[in-house]
N, C-alpha and C positions, 0 to 999 in steps of 0.2 A: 504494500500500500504506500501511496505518495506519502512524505511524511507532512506535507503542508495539510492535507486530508486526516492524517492520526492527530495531530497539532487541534482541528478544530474540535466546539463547543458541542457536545451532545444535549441533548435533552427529549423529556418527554412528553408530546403535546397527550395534554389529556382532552381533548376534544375529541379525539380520533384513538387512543391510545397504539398512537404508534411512537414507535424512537423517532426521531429526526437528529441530524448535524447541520450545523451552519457553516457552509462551504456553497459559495457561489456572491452575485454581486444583483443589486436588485432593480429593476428596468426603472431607468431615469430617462432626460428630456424627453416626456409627454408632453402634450399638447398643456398651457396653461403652468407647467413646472413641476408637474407630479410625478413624484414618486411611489412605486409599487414595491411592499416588502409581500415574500409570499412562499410558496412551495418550490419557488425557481432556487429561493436561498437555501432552504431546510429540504434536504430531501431524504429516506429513506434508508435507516442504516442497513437494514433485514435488504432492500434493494441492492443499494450498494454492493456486500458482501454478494450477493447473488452474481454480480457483473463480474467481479473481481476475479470468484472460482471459475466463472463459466470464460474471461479472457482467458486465465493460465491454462486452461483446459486446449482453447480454441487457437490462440496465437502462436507465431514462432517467437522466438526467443530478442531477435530485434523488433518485431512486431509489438509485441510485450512492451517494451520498452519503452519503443515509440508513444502507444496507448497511455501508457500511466500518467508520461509525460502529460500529453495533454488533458488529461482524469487531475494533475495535479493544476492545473490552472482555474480559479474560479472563472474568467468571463466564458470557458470552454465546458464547464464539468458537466450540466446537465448536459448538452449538445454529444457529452462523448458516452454516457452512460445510457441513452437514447438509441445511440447505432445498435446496443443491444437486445432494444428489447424485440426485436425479430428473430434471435437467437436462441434466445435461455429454453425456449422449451423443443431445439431440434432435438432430435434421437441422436442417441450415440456411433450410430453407425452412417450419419451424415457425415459428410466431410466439407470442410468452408476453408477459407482465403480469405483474408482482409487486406482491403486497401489496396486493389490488383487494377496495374495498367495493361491496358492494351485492346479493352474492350469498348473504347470508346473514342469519342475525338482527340487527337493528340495526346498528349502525357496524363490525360485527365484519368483518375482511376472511379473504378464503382467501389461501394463500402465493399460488399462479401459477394463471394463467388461460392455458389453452393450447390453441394453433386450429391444429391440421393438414387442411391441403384432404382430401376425403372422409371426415372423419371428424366425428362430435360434438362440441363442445366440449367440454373436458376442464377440471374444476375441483379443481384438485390441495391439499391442505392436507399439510402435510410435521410429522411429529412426531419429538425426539428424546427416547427412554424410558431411562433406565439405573435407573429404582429396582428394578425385579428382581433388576438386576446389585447393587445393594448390599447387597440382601437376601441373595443366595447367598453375597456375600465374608464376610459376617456370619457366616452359617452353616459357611461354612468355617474361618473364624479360629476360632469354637468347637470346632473338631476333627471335625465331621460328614463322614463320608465314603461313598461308593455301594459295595455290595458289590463291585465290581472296582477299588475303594481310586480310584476318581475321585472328582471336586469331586461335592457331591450332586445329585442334580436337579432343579431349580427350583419351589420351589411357591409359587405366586404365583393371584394374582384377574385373568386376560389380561384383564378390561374395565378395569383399570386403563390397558391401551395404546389405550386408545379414549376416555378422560376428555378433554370440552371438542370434540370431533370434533363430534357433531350441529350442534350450535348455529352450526356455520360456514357451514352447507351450510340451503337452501330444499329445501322438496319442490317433486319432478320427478320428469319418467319421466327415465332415462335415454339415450331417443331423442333427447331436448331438450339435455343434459346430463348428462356423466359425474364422479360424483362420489366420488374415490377419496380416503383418504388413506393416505398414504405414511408407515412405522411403521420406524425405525433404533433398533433394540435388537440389547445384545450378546449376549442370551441365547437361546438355541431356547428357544419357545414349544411346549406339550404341543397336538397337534394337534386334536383332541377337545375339548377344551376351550377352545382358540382359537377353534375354529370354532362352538361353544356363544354364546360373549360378541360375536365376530362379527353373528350372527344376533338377537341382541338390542337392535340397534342397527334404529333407524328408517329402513325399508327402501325410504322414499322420498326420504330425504337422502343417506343413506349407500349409493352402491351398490357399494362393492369396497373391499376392504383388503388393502393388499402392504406385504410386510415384505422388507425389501432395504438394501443399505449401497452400496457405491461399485462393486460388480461389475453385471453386468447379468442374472447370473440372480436371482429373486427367487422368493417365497410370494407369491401372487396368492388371494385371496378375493371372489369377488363374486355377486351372486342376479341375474345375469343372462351366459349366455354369449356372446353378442353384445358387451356391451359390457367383457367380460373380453379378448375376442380384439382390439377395438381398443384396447383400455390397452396390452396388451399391443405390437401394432403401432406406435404411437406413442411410447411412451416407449422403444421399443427392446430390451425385456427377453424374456428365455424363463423359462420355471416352472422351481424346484429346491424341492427338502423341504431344503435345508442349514438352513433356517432354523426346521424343526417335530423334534419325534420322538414317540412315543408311550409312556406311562406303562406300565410293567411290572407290576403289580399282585404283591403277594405276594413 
């Protein structure tokens, strides 16, 4: 473990009774001069450890290194502990790559490269999005509220959760290689219009987009059912809407 990471505050929120550590830095210049303190700062120690075993397990030994490195930076920590959570529940007889060039434009690498027997290669690129989320606390520190006196609901441009995605990825059919990226946002995304900015993405790089955090149900998007049902199989997850809803007009 990073020692600037063993160095931080533990403590235990009793609202949730979980552990947390105070390790990371917390979203400044908002609109108006707000600051957000929150889960971005304090995350997960039973997490954590979870990542930790499952890199020593998964990486090479510069690999490792590399990783910690940036696990020991707060403005990077959540962003690095994220690339995992597509991992932690593969089977043991998958095999994965982190941080591999060549499958994409120029020196640009994808996160994990992932090979389970009967299935296509899987080439995974892992994104973490919270600018929606800063946009809604914006919204809400100005007093904006939803007719049922909830937080408002999110209006946002969803191809902003697919910025820098193409360019990681070569065209290919999908038979050859499956090319998903993995999307960790705190906000449900408007379904309709997810699946709008989805579609507008290059349909020979990008074949599927799932929006998922550390559970194993996820939003799964893809222009191919074939290799939706082996994303699905491999990476161990089942389909939920927790992560969409649809706009109420009017």
């Amino acid at each position: 473990m990073p020692a600037e990471i063993k160095a931080a505050p533990c403590f235990l929120d009793r609202l949730t009774g979980i552990w947390r550590y105070d390790f990371g830095e917390p979203f400044v210049n908002l609109r108006g001069g707000g600051v957000v303190l929150g889960t971005n700062m304090y995350q997960e120690v039973e997490r954590l450890y979870a990542v930790l075993s499952c890199a020593q397990r998964r990486l090479s030994k510069d690999r490792l290194s590399s990783y910690l490195a940036t696990l020991g930076n707060p403005a990077k920590h959540e962003d690095a502990l994220v690339e995992f959570a597509p991992i932690l529940r593969l089977g043991g007889d998958v095999e994965t790559e982190y941080e591999v060039a060549g499958y994409g434009e120029g020196n640009r690498t994808v996160d994990w490269v992932i090979r389970a027997s009967g299935h296509p290669l899987v080439l995974l690129d892992v994104k973490n999005r919270v600018k929606d989320l800063l946009e809604s606390l914006v919204r809400l520190q100005a007093g904006e509220r939803s007719p049922d006196d909830n937080g408002p609901a999110p209006i946002h441009d969803p191809s902003l959760l697919f910025g820098s995605v193409e360019s990681k990825f070569k065209s290919q059919l999908p038979s050859a290689a499956i090319q998903p990226v993995w999307v960790h946002t705190c906000l449900k995304q408007e379904e309709a219009e997810l699946d709008a900015a989805f579609r507008e993405l290059d349909p020979s790089r990008v074949h599927a987009a799932i929006l998922g955090d550390w559970a194993p149900d996820v939003y799964i998007l893809a222009k191919d059912a074939t290799a939706k049902a082996h994303l699905a199989e491999v990476l161990r997850v089942h389909e939920s809407h927790r992560f969409v809803f649809r706009r109420v007009e009017g």
